[in-house]
mmCIF file of the N, C-alpha and C atoms, coordinates in Angstrom:
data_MODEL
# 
_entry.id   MODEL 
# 
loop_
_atom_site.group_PDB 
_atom_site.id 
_atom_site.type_symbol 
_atom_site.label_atom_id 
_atom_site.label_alt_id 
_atom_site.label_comp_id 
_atom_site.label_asym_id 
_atom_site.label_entity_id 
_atom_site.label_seq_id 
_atom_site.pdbx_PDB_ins_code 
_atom_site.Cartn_x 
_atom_site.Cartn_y 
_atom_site.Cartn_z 
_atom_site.occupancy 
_atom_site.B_iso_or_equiv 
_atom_site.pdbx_formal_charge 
_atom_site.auth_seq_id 
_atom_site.auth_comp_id 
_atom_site.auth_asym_id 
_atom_site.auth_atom_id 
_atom_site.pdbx_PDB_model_num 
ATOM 1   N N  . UNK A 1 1  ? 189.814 -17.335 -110.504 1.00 0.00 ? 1  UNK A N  1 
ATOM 2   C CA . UNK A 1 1  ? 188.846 -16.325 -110.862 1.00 0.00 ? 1  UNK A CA 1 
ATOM 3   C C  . UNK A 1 1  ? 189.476 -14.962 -110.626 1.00 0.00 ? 1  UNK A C  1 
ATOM 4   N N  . UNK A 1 2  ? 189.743 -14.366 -111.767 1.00 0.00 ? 2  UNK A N  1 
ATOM 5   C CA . UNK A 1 2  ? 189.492 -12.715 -111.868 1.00 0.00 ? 2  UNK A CA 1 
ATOM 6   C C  . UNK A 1 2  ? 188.335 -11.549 -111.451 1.00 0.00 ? 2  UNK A C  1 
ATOM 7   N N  . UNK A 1 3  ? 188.939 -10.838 -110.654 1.00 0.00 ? 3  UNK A N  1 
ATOM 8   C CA . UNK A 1 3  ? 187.462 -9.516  -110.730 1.00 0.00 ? 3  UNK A CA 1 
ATOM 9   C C  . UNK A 1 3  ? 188.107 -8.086  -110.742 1.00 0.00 ? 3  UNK A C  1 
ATOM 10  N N  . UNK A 1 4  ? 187.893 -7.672  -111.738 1.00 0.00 ? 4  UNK A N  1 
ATOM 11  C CA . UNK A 1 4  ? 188.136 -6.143  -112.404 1.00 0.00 ? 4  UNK A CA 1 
ATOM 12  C C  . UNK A 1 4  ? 187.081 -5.567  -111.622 1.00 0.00 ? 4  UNK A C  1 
ATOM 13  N N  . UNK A 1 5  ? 187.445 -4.472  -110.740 1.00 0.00 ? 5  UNK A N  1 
ATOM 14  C CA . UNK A 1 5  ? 186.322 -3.577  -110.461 1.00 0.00 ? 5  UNK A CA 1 
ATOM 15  C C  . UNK A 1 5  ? 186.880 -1.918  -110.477 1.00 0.00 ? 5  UNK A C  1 
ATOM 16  N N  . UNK A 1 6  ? 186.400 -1.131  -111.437 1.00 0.00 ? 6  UNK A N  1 
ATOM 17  C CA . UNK A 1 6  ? 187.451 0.152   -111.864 1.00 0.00 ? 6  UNK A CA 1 
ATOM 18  C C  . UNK A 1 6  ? 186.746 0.964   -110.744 1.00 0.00 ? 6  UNK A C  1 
ATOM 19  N N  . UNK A 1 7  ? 187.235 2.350   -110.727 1.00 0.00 ? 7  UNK A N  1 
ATOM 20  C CA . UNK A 1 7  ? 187.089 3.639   -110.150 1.00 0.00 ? 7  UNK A CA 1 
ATOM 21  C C  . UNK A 1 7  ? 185.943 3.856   -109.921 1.00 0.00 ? 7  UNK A C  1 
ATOM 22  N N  . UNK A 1 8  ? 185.448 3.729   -111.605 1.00 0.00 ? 8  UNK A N  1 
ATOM 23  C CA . UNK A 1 8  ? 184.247 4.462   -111.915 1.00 0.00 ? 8  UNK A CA 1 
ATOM 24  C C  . UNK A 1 8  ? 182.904 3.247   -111.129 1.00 0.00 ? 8  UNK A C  1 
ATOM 25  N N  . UNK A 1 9  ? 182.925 2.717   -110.315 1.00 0.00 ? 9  UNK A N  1 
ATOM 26  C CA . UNK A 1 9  ? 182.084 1.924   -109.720 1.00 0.00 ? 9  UNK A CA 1 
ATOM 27  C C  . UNK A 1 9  ? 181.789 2.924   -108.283 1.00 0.00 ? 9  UNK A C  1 
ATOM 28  N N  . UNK A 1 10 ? 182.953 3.192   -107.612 1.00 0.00 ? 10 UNK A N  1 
ATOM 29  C CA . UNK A 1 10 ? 182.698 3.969   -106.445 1.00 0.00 ? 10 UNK A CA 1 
ATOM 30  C C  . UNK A 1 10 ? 183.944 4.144   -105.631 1.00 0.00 ? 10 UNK A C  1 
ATOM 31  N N  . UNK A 1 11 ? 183.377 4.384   -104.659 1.00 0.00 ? 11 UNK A N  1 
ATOM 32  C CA . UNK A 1 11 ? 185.256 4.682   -103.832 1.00 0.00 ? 11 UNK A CA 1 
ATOM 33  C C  . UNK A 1 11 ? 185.499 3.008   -103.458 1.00 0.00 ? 11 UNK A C  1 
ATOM 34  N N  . UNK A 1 12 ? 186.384 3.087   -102.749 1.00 0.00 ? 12 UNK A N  1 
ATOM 35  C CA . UNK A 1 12 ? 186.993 1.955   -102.106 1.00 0.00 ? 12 UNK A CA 1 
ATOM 36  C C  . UNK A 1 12 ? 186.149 1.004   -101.524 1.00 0.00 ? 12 UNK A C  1 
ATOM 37  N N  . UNK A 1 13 ? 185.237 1.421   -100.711 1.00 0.00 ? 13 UNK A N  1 
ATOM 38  C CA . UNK A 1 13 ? 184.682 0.461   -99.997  1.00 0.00 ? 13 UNK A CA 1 
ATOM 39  C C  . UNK A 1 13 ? 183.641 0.145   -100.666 1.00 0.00 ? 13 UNK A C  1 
ATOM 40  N N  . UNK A 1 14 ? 182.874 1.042   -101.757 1.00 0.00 ? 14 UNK A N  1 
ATOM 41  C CA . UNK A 1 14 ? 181.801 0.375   -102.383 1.00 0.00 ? 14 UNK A CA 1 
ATOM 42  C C  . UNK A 1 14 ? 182.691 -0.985  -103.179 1.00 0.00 ? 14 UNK A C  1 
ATOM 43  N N  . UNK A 1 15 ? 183.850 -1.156  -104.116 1.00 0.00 ? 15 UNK A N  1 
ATOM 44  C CA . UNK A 1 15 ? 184.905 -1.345  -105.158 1.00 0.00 ? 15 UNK A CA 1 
ATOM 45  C C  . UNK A 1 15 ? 184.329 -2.781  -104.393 1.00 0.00 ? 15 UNK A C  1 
ATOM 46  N N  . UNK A 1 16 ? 184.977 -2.360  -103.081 1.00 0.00 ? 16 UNK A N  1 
ATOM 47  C CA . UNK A 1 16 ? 185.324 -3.853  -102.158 1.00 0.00 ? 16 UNK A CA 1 
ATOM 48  C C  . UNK A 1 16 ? 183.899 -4.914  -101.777 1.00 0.00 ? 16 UNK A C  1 
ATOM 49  N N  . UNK A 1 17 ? 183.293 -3.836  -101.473 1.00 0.00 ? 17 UNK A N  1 
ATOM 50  C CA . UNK A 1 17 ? 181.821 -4.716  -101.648 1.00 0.00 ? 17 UNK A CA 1 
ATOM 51  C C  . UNK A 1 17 ? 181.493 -4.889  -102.872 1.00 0.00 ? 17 UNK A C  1 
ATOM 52  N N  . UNK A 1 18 ? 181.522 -4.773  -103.742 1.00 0.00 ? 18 UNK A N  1 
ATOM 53  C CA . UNK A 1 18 ? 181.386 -5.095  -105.419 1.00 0.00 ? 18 UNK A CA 1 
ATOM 54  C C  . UNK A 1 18 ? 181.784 -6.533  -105.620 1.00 0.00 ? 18 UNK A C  1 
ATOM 55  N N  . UNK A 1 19 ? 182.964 -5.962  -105.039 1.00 0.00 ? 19 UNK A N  1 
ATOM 56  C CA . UNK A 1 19 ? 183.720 -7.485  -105.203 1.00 0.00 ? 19 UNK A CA 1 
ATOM 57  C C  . UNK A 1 19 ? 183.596 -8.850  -104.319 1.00 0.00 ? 19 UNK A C  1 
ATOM 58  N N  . UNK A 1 20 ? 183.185 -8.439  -103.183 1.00 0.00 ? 20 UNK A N  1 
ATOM 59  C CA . UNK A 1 20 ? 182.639 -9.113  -102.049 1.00 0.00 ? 20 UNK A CA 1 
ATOM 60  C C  . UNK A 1 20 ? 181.596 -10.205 -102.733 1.00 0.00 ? 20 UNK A C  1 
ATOM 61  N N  . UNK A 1 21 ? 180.463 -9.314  -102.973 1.00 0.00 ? 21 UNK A N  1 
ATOM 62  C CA . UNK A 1 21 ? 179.393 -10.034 -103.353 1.00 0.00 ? 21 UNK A CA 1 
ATOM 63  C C  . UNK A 1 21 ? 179.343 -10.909 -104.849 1.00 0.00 ? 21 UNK A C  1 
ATOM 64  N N  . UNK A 1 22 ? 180.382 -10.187 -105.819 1.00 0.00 ? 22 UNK A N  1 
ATOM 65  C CA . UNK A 1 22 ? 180.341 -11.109 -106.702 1.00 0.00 ? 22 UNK A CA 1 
ATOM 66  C C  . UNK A 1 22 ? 181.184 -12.712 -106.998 1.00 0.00 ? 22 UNK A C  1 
ATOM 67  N N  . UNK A 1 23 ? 182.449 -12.227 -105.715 1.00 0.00 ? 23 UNK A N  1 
ATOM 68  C CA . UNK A 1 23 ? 182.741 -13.461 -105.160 1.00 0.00 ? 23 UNK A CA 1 
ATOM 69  C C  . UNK A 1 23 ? 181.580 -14.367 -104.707 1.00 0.00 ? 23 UNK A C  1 
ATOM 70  N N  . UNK A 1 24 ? 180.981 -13.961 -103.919 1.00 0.00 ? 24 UNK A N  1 
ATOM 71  C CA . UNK A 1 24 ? 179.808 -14.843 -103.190 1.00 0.00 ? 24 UNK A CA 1 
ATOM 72  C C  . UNK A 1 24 ? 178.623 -15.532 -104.384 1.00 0.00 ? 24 UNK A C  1 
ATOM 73  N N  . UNK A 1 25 ? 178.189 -14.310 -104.712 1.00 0.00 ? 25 UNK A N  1 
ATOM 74  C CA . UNK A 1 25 ? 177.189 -15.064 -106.108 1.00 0.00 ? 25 UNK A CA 1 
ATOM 75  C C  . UNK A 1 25 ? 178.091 -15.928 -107.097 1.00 0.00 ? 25 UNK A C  1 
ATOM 76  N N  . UNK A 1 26 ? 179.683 -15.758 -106.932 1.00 0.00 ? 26 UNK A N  1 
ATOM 77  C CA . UNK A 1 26 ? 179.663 -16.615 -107.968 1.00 0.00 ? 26 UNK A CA 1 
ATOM 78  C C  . UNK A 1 26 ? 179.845 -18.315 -107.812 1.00 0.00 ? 26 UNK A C  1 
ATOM 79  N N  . UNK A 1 27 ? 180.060 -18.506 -106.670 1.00 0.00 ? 27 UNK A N  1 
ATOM 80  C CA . UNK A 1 27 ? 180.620 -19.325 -106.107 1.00 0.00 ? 27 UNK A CA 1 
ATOM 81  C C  . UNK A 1 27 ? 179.446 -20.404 -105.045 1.00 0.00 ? 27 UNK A C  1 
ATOM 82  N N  . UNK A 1 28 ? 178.017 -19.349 -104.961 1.00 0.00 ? 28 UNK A N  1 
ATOM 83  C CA . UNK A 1 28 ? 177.469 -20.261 -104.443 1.00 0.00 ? 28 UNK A CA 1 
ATOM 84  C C  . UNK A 1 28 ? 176.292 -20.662 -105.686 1.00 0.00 ? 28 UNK A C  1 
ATOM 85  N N  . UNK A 1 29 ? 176.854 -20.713 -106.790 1.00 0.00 ? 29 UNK A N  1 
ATOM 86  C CA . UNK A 1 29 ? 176.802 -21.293 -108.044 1.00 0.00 ? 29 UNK A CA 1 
ATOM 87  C C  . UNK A 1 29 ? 178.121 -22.601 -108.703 1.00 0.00 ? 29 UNK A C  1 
ATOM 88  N N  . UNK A 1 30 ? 178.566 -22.776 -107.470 1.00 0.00 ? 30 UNK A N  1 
ATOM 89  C CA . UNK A 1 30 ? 179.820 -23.690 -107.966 1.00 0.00 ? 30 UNK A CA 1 
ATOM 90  C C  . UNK A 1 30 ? 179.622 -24.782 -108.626 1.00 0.00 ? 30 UNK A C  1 
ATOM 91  N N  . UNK A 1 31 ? 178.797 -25.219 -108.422 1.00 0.00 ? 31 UNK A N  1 
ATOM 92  C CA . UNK A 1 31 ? 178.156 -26.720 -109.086 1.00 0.00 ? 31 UNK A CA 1 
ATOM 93  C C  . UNK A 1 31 ? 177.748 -26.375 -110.765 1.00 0.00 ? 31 UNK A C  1 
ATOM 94  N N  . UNK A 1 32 ? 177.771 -25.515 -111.085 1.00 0.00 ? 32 UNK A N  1 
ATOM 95  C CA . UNK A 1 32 ? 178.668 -25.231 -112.680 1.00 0.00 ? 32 UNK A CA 1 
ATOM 96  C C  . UNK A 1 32 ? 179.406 -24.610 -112.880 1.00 0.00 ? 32 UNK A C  1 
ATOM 97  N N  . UNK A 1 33 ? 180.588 -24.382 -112.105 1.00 0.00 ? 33 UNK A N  1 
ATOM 98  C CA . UNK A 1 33 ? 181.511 -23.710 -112.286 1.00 0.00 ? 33 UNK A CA 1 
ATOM 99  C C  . UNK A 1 33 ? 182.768 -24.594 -113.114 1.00 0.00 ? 33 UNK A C  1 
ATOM 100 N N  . UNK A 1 34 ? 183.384 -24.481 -114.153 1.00 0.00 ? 34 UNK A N  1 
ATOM 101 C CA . UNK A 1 34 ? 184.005 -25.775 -114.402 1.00 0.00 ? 34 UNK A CA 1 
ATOM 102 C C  . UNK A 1 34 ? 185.448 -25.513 -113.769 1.00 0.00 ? 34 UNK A C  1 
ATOM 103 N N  . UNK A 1 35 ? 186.200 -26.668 -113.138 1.00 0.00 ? 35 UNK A N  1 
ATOM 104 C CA . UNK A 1 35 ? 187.542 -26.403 -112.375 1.00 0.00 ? 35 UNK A CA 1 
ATOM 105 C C  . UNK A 1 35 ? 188.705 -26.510 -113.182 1.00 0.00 ? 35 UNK A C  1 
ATOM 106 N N  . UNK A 1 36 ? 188.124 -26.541 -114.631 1.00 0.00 ? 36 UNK A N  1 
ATOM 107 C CA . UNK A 1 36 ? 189.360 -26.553 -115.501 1.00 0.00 ? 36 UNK A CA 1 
ATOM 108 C C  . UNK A 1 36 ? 189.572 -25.209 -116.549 1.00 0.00 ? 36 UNK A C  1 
ATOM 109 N N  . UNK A 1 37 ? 188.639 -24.580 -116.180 1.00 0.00 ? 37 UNK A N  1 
ATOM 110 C CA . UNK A 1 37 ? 188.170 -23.168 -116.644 1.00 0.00 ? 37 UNK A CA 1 
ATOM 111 C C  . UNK A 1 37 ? 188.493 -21.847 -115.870 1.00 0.00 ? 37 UNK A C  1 
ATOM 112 N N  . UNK A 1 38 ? 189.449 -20.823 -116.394 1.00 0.00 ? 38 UNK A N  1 
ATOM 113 C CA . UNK A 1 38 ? 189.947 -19.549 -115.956 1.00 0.00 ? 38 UNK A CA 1 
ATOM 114 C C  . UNK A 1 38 ? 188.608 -18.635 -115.990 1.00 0.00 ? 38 UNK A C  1 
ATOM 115 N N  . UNK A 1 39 ? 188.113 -17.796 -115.143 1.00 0.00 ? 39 UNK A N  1 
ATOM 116 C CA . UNK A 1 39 ? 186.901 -17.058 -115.256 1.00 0.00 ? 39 UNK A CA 1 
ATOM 117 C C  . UNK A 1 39 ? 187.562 -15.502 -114.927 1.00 0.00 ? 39 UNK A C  1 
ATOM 118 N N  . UNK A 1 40 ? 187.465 -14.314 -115.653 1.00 0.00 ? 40 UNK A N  1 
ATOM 119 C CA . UNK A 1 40 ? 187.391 -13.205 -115.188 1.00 0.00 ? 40 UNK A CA 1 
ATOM 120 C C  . UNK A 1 40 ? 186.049 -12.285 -115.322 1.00 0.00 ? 40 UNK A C  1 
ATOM 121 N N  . UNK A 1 41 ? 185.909 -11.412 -114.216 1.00 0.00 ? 41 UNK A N  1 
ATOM 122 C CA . UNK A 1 41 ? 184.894 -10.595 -113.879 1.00 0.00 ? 41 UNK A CA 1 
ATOM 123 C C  . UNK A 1 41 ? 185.195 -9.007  -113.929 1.00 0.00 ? 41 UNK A C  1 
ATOM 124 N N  . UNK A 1 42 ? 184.740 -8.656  -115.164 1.00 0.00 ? 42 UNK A N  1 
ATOM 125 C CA . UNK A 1 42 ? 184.474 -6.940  -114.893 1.00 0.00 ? 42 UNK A CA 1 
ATOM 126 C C  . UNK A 1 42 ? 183.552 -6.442  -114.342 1.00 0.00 ? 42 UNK A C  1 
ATOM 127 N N  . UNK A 1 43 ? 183.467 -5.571  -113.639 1.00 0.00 ? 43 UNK A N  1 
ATOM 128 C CA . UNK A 1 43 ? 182.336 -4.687  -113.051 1.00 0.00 ? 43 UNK A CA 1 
ATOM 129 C C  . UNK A 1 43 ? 182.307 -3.909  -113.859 1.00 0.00 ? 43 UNK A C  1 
ATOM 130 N N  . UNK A 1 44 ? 181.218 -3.165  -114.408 1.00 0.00 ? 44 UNK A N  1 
ATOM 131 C CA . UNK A 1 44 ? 180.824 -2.379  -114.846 1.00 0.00 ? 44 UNK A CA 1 
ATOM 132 C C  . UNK A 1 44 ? 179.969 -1.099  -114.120 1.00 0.00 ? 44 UNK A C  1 
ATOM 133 N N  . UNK A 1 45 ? 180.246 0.280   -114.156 1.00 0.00 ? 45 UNK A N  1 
ATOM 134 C CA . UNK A 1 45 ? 180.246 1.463   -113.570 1.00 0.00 ? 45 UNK A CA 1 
ATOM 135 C C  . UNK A 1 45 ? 178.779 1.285   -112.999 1.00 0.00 ? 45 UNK A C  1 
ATOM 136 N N  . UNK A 1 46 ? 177.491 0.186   -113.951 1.00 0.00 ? 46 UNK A N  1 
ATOM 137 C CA . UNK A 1 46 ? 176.023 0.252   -113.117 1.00 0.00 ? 46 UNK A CA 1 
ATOM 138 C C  . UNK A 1 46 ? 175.825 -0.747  -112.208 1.00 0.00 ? 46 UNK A C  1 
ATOM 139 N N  . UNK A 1 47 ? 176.873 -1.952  -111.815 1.00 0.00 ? 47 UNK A N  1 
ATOM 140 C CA . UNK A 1 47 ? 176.825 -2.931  -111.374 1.00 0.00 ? 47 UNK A CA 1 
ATOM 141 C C  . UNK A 1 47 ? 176.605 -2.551  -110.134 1.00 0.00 ? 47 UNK A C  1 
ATOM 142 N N  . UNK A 1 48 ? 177.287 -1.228  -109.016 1.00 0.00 ? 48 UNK A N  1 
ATOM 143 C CA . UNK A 1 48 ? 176.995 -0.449  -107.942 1.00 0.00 ? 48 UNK A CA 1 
ATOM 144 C C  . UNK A 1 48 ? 175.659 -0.101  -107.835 1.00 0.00 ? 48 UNK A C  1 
ATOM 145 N N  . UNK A 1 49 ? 175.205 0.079   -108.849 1.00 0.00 ? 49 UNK A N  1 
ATOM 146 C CA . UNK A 1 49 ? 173.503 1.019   -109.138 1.00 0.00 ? 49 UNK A CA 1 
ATOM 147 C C  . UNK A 1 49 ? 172.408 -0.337  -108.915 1.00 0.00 ? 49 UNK A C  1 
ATOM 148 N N  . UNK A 1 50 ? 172.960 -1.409  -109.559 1.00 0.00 ? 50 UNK A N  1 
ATOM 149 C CA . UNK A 1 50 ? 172.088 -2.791  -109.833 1.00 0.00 ? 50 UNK A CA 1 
ATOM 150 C C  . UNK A 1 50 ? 172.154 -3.675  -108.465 1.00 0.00 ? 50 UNK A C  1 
ATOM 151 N N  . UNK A 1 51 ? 173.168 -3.505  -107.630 1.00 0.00 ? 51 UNK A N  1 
ATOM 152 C CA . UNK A 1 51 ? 173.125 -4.418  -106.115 1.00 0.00 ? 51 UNK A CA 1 
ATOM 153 C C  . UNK A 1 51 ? 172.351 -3.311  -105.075 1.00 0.00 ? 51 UNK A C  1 
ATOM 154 N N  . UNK A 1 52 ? 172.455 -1.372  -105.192 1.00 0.00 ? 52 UNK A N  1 
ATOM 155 C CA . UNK A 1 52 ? 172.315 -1.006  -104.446 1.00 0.00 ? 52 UNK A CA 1 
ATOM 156 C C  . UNK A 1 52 ? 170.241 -1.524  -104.738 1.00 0.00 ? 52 UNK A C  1 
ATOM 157 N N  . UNK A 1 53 ? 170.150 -1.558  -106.146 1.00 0.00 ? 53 UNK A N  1 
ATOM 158 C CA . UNK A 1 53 ? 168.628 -1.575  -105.630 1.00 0.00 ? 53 UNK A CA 1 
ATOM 159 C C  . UNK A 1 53 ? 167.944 -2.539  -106.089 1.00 0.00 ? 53 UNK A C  1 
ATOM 160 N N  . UNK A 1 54 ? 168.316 -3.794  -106.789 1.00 0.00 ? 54 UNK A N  1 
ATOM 161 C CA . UNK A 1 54 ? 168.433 -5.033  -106.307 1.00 0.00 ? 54 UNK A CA 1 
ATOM 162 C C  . UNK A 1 54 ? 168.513 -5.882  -106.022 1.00 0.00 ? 54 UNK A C  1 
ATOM 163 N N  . UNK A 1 55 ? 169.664 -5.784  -105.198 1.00 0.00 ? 55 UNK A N  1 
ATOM 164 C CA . UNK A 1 55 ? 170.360 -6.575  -104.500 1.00 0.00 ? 55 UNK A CA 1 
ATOM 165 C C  . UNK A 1 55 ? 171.475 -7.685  -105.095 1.00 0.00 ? 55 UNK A C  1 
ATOM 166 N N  . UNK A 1 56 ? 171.931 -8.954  -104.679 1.00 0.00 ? 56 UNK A N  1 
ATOM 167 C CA . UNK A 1 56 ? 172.575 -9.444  -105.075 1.00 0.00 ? 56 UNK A CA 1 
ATOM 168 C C  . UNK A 1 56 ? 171.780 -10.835 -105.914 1.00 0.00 ? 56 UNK A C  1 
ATOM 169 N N  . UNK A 1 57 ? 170.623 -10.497 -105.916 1.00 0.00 ? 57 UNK A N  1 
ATOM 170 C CA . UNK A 1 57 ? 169.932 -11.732 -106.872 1.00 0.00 ? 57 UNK A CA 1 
ATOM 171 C C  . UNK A 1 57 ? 169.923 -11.780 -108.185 1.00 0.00 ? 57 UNK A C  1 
ATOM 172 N N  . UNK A 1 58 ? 170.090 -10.139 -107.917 1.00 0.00 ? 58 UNK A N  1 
ATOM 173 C CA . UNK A 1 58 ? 169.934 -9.385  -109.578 1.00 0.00 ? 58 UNK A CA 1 
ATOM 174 C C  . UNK A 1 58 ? 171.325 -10.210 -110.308 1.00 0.00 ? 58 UNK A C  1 
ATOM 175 N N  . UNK A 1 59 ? 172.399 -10.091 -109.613 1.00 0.00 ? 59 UNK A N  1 
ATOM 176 C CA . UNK A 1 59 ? 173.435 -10.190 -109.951 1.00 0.00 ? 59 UNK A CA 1 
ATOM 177 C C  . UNK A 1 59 ? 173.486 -11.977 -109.953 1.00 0.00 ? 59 UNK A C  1 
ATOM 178 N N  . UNK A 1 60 ? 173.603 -12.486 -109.229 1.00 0.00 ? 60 UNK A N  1 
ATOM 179 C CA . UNK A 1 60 ? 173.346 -13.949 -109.346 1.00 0.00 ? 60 UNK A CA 1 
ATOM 180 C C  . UNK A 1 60 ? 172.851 -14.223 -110.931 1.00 0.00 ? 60 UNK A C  1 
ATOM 181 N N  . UNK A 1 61 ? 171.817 -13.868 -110.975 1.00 0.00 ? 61 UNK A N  1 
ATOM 182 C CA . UNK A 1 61 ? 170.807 -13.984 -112.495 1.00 0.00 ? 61 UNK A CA 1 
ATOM 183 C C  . UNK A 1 61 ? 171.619 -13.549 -113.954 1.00 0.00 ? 61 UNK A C  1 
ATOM 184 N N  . UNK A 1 62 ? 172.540 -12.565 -113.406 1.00 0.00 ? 62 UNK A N  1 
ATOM 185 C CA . UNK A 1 62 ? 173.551 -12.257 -114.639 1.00 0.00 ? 62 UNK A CA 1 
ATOM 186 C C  . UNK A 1 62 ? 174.367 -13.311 -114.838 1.00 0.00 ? 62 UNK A C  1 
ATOM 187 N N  . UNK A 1 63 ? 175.246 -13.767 -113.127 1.00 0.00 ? 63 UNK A N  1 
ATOM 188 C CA . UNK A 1 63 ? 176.274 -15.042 -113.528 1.00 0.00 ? 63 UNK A CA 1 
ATOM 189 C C  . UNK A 1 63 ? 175.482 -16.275 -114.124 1.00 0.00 ? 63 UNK A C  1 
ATOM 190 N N  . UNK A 1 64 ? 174.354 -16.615 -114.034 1.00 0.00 ? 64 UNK A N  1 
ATOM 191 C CA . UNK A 1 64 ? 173.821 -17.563 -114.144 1.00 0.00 ? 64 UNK A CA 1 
ATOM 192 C C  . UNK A 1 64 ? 173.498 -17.779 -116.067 1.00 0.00 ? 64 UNK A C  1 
ATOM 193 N N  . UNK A 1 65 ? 173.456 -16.765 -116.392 1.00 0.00 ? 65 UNK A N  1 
ATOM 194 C CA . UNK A 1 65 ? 173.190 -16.827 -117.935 1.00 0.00 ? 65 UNK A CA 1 
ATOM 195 C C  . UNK A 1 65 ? 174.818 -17.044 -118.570 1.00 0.00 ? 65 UNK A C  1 
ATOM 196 N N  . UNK A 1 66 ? 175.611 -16.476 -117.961 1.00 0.00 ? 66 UNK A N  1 
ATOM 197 C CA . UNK A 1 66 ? 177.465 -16.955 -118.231 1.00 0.00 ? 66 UNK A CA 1 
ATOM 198 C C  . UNK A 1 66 ? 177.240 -17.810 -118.136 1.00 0.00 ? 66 UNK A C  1 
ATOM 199 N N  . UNK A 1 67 ? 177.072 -19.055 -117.194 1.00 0.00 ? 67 UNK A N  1 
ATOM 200 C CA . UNK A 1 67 ? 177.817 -20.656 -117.298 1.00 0.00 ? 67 UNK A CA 1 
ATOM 201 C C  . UNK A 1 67 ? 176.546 -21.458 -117.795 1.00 0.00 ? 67 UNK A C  1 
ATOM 202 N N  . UNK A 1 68 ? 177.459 -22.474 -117.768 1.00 0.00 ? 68 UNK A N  1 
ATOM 203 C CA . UNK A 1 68 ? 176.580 -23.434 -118.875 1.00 0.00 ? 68 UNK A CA 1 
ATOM 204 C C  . UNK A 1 68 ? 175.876 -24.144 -117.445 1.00 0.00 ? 68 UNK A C  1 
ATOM 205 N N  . UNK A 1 69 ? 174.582 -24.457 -118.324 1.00 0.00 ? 69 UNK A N  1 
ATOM 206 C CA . UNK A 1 69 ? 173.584 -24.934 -117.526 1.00 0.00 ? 69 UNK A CA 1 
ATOM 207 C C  . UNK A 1 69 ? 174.272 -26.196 -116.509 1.00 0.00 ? 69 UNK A C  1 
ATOM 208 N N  . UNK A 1 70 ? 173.644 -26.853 -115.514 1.00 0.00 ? 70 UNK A N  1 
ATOM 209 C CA . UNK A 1 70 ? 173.835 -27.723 -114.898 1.00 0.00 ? 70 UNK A CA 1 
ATOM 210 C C  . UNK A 1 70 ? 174.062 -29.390 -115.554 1.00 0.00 ? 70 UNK A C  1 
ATOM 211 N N  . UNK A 1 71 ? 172.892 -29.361 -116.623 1.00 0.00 ? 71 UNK A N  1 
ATOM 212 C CA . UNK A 1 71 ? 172.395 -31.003 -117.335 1.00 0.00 ? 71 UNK A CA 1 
ATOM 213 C C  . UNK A 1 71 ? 173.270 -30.283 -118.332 1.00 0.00 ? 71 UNK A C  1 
ATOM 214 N N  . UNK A 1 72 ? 173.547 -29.057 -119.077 1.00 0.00 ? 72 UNK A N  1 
ATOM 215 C CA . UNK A 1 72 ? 174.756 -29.151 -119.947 1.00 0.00 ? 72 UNK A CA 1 
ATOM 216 C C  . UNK A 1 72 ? 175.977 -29.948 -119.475 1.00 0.00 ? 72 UNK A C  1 
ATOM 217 N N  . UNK A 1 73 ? 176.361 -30.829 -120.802 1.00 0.00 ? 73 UNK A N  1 
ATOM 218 C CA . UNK A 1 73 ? 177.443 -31.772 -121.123 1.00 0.00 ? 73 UNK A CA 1 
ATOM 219 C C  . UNK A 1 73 ? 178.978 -31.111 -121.917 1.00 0.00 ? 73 UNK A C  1 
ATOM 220 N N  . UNK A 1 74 ? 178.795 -29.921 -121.445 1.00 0.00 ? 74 UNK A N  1 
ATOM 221 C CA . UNK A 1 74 ? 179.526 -28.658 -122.504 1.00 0.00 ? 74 UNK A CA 1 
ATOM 222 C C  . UNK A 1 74 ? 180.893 -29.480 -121.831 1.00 0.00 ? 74 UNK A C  1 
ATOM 223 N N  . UNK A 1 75 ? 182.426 -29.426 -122.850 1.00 0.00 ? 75 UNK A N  1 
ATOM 224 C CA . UNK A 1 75 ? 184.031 -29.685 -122.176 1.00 0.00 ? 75 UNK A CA 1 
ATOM 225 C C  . UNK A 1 75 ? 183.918 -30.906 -121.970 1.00 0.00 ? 75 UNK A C  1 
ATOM 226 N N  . UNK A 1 76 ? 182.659 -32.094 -121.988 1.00 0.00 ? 76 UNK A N  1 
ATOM 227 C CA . UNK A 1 76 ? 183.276 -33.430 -121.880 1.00 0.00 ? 76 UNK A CA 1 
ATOM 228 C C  . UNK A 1 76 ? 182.928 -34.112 -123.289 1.00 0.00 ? 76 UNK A C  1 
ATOM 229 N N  . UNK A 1 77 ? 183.979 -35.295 -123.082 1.00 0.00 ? 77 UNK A N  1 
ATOM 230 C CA . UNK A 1 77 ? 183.874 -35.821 -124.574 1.00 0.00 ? 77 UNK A CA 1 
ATOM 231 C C  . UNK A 1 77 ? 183.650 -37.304 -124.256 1.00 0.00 ? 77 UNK A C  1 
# 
């Protein structure tokens, strides 16, 4: 997994918590995560604006519309 988080998000330590948490939301979603699948993550400049108010559920709810559902059969044949 990739995570792009630019300038324009905040200084350093916001960047790092950006990234913090979208590690975390993404991962305690692992049970569709597929392990044969490369994933990268941009932040985008409101993604700072969207955790400061709220929170990291908000964000969860974004990764969650990316991967394929759970009972999806998506990559097997």
């Amino acid at each position: 997994m990739g995570i792009s988080v630019g300038k324009k998000v905040g200084n350093a330590v916001r960047r790092n918590r950006v990234k913090r948490v979208i590690r975390e939301e993404f991962w305690a979603l692992e049970d569709r995560v597929s392990s044969t699948s490369d994933y990268v993550v941009v932040a985008r400049p409101d993604l700072g604006n969207l955790l400061g108010s709220e929170g990291s559920q908000a964000l969860r709810a974004q990764i969650e519309e990316l991967l394929p559902s759970p009972t999806s059969k998506e990559g097997t044949v």
